[in-house]
C-alpha positions as CSV (number, residue, x, y, z in Angstrom):
1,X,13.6,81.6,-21.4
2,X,15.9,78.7,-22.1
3,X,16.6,76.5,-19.3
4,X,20.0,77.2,-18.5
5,X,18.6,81.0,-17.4
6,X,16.0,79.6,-15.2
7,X,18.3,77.5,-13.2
8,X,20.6,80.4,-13.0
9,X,18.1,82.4,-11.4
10,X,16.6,79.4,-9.3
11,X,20.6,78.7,-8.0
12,X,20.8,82.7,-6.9
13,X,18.0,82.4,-4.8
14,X,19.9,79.8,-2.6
15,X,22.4,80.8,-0.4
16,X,25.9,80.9,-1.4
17,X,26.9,78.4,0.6
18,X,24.6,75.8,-0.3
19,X,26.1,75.6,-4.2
20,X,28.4,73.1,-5.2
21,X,30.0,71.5,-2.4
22,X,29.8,74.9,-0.3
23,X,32.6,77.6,-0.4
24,X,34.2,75.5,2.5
25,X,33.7,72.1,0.5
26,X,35.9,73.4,-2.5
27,X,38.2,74.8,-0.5
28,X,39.2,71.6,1.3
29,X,38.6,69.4,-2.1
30,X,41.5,71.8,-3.6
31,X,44.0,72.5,-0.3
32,X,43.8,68.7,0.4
33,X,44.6,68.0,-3.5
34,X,48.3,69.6,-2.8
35,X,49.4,67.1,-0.9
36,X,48.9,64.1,-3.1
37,X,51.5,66.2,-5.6
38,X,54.8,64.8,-6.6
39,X,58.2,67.0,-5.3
40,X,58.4,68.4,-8.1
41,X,55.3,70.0,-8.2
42,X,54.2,70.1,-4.2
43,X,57.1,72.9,-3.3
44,X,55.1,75.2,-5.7
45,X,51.9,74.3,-5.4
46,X,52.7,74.3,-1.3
47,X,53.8,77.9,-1.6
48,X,50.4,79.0,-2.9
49,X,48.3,76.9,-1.1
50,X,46.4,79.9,0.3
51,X,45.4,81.3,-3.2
52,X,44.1,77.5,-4.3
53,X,42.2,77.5,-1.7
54,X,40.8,80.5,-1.4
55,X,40.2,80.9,-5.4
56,X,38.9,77.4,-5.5
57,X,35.3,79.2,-5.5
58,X,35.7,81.7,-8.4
59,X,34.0,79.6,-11.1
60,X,30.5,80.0,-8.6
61,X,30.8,83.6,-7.9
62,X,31.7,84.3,-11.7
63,X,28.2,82.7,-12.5
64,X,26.5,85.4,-11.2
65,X,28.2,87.5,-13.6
66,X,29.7,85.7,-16.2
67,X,26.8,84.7,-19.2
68,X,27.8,81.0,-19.7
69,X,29.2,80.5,-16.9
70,X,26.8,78.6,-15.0
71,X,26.2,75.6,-17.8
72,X,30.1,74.7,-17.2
73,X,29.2,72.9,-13.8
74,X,26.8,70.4,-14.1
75,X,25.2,68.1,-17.4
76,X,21.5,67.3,-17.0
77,X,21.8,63.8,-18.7
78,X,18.2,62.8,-18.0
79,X,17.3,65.1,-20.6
80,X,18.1,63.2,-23.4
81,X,15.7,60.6,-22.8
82,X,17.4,58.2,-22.2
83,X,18.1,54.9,-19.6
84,X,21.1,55.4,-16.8
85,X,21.9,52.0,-19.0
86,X,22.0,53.7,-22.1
87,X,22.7,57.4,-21.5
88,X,26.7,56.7,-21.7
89,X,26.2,54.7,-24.8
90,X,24.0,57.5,-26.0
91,X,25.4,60.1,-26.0
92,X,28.9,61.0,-28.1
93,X,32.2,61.5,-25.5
94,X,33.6,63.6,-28.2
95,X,32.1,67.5,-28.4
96,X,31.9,67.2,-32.6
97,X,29.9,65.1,-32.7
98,X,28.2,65.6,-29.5
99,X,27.1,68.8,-31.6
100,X,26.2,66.9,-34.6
101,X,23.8,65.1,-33.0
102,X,22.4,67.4,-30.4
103,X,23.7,70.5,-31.7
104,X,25.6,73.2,-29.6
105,X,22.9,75.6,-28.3
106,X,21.3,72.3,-27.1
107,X,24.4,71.0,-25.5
108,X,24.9,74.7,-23.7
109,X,21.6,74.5,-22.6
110,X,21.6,71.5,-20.5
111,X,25.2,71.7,-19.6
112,X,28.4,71.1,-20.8
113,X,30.5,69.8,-17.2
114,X,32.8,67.0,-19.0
115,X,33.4,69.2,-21.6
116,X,34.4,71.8,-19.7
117,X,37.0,69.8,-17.6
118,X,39.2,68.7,-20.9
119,X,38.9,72.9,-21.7
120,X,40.3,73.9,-18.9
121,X,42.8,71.0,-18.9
122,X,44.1,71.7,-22.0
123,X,44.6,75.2,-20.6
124,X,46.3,74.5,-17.9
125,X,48.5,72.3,-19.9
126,X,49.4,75.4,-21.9
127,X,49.8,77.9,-19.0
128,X,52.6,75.0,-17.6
129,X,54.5,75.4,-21.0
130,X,54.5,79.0,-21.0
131,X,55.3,78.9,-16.9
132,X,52.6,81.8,-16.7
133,X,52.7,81.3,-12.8
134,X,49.2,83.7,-12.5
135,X,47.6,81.4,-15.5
136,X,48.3,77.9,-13.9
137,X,47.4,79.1,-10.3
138,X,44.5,79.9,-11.9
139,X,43.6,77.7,-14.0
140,X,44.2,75.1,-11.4
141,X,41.5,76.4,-9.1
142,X,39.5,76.5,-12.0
143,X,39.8,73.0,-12.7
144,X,39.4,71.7,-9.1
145,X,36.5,73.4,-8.8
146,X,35.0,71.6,-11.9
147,X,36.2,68.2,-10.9
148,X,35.0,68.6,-7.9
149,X,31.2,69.2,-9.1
150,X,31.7,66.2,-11.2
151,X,31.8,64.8,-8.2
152,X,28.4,65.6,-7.5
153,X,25.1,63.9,-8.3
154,X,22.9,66.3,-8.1
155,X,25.1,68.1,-10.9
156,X,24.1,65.2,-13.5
157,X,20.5,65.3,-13.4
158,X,17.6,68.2,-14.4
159,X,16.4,67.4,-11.1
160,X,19.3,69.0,-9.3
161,X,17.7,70.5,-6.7
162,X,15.0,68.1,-5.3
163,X,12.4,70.8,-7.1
164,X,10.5,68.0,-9.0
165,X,10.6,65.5,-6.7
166,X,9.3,67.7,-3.7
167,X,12.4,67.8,-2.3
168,X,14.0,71.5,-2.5
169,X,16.7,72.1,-1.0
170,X,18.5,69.0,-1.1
171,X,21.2,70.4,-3.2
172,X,22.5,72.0,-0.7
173,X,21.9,69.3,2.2
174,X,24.1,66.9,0.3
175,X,26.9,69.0,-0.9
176,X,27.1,71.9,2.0
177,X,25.2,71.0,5.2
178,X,26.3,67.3,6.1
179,X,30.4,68.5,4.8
180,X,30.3,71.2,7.6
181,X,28.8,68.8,10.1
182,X,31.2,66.1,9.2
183,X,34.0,67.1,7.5
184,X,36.4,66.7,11.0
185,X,35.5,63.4,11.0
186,X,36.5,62.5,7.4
187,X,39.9,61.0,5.9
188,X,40.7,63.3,2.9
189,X,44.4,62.2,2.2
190,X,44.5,60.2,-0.8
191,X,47.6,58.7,-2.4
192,X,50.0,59.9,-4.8
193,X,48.8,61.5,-7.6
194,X,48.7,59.2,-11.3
195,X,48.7,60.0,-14.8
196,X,46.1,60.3,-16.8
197,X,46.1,58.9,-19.9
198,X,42.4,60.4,-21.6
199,X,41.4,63.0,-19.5
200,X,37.9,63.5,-21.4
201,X,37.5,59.5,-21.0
202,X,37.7,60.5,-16.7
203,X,35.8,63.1,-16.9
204,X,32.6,61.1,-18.1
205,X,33.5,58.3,-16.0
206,X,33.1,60.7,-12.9
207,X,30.2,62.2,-14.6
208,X,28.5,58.4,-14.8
209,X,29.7,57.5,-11.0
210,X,27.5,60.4,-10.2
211,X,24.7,59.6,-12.0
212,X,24.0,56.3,-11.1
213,X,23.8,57.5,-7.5
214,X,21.1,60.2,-8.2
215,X,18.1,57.6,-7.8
216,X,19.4,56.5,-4.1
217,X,20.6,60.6,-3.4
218,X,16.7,61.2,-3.8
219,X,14.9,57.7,-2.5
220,X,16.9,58.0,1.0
221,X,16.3,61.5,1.7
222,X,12.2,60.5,1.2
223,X,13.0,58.0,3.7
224,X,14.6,59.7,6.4
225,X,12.2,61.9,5.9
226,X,9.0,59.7,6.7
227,X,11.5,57.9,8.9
228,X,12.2,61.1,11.3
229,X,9.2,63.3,10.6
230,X,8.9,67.1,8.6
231,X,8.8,68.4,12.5
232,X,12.5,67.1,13.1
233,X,13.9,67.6,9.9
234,X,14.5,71.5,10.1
235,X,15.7,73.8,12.6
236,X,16.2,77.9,13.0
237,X,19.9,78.8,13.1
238,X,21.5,81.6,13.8
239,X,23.5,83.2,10.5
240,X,24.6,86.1,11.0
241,X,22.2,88.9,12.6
242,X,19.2,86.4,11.6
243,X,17.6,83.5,11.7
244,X,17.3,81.0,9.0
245,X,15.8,77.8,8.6
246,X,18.1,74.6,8.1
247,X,18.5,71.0,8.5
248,X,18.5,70.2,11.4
249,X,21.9,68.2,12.6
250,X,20.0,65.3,13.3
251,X,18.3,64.9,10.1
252,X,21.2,65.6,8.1
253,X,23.6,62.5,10.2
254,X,20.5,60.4,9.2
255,X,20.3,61.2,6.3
256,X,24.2,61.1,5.8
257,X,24.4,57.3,7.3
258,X,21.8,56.3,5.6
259,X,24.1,56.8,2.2
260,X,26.7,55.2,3.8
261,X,29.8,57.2,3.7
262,X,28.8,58.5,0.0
263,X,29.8,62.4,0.8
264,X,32.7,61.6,2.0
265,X,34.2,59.0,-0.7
266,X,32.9,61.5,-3.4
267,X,35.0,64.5,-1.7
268,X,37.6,62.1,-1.6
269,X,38.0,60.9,-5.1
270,X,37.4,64.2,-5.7
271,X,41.1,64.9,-4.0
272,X,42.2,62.4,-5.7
273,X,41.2,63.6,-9.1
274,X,42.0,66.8,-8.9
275,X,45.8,65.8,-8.2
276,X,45.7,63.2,-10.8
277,X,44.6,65.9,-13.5
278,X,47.1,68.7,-12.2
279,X,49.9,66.7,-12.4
280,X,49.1,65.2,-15.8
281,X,48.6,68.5,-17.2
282,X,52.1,69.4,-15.8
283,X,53.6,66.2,-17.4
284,X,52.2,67.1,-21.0
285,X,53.7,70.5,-20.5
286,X,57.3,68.5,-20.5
287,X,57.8,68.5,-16.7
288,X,58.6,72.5,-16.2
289,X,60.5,73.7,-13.4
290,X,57.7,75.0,-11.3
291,X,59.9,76.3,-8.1
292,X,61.8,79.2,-10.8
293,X,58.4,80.6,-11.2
294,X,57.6,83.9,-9.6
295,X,54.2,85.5,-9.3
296,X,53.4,89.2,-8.7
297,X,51.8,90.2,-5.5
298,X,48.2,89.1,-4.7
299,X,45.8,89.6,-2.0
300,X,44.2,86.5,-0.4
301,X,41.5,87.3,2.0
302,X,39.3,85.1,4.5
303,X,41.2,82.6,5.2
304,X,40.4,79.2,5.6
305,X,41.6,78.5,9.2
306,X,45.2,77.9,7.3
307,X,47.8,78.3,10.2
308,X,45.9,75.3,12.2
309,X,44.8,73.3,8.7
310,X,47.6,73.7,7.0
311,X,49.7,71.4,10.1
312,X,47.1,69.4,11.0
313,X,48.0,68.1,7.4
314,X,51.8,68.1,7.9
315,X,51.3,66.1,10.7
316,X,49.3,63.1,8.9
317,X,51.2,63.1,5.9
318,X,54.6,61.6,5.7
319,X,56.1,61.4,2.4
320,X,57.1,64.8,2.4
């Protein structure tokens, strides 16, 4: 069974919201990501700020569904055998002749993230020059989604969810559990959003800021763990009609201060990306008029607090 199926199945057995950065996690990497939008694109983009947040998840619930899905989100670099010094240097940026040297059922197999991002970029770019209002809302979850795992260390690296390293469930600890603790305490408003000149060329330079922070994602969480003690480091919570076992709030702070801030900068240059790529994609389209655009009726359900969220963010930012 080739790897990519096994880690399939290994990710369903976790909860939902404990894959890539949590429902909740994409949600605010994407509804934050508006607001760093030019005026020509923030009046459309504001309008459907419900759907961008809300579909922001779609690329993890099509995995469960959707053969060749899953390898889109993550790149297991320490595969290839090689250094975090040489890995970048190792491997071609380009997807020829990434094939011609590892070949393509190879590349699928351990993941295809950076890839991906330029794909879906380029699609975007095309759904702007068409104005196919359904297609770029789409597509632009879609890609926010994907940036944001980039994002992720854990997403780089075979050992993605602690499983070799005796440390399962830390997936989920780093990219869903400390978020929902802390998330009211972070500053998620990044700048105006820039062009991008070689969208490919960011893509693996988020892919290798996440990778050289995998050996420090795993080393502190062994610490805090001999540091506070298995007893303290789980707790039963309430989900639900059940109980299920968790980190428990203290651990995770621990654990969180111990990386010093690194959830949080990684959501935000998240934002900042995601912006950055959105509006370039709009710019290589030719600029379209976004606000003519007119999209059929749609249903957004659960909504992500949006009333409250959506003017606690009017009321911090000022340049529109």
């Amino acid at each position: 069974m080739k790897v990519a199926v096994v880690r399939l199945l290994l990710l369903t057995l976790l909860s939902l919201t404990t894959i890539s950065w949590g429902f909740y996690g994409h949600r605010m990497i994407n509804r934050y990501a508006v607001f760093s939008l030019p005026p020509e694109m923030i009046g459309f983009y504001k309008g459907h700020i419900e759907f961008l947040t809300q579909h922001a998840v779609d690329p993890d619930k099509r995995r469960y569904v959707s053969e060749g899905e899953a390898v889109k989100h993550y790149i297991d670099l320490d595969h290839y055998g090689f250094s975090k010094e040489e890995v970048f240097d190792s491997i071609p940026k380009s997807w020829r002749k990434a094939v011609e040297r590892f070949t393509e059922d190879t590349l699928k197999t351990y993941g295809i993230l950076p890839w991906n991002i330029l794909w879906v970029h380029r699609r975007l770019t095309e759904a702007f020059v068409k104005k196919d209002c359904q297609r770029i809302l789409n597509l632009s979850a879609d890609l926010g989604h994907y940036i944001a795992d980039a994002h992720v260390p854990l997403h780089t690296t075979e050992n993605y969810n602690g499983q070799l390293t005796g440390q399962k469930g830390i997936h989920g600890l780093w990219e869903s559990r400390i978020p929902e603790i802390e998330a009211e305490e972070y500053d998620l408003l990044c700048g105006k959003a820039e062009y991008v000149n070689d969208p490919l060329e960011l893509a693996w330079k988020i892919i290798q800021e996440s990778h050289l922070l995998v050996d420090s994602v795993l080393k502190l969480e062994l610490l805090c763990t001999k540091e506070l003690g298995v007893t303290q480091k789980y707790t039963m919570e309430e989900r639900g009609n059940s109980l299920s076992k968790n980190y428990s709030i203290k651990f995770s702070k621990l654990y969180s201060n111990s990386m010093e801030g690194m959830v949080e900068n990684r959501m935000r240059q998240a934002i900042g990306r995601v912006a950055d790529l959105w509006f370039t994609a709009w710019v290589n389209a030719g600029q379209p008029e976004l606000n003519e655009l007119v999209l059929g009726k749609y249903e957004v359900n659960d909504s992500l607090e949006s009333a409250s969220f959506l003017q606690q963010i009017k009321g911090r930012f000022h340049s529109n």
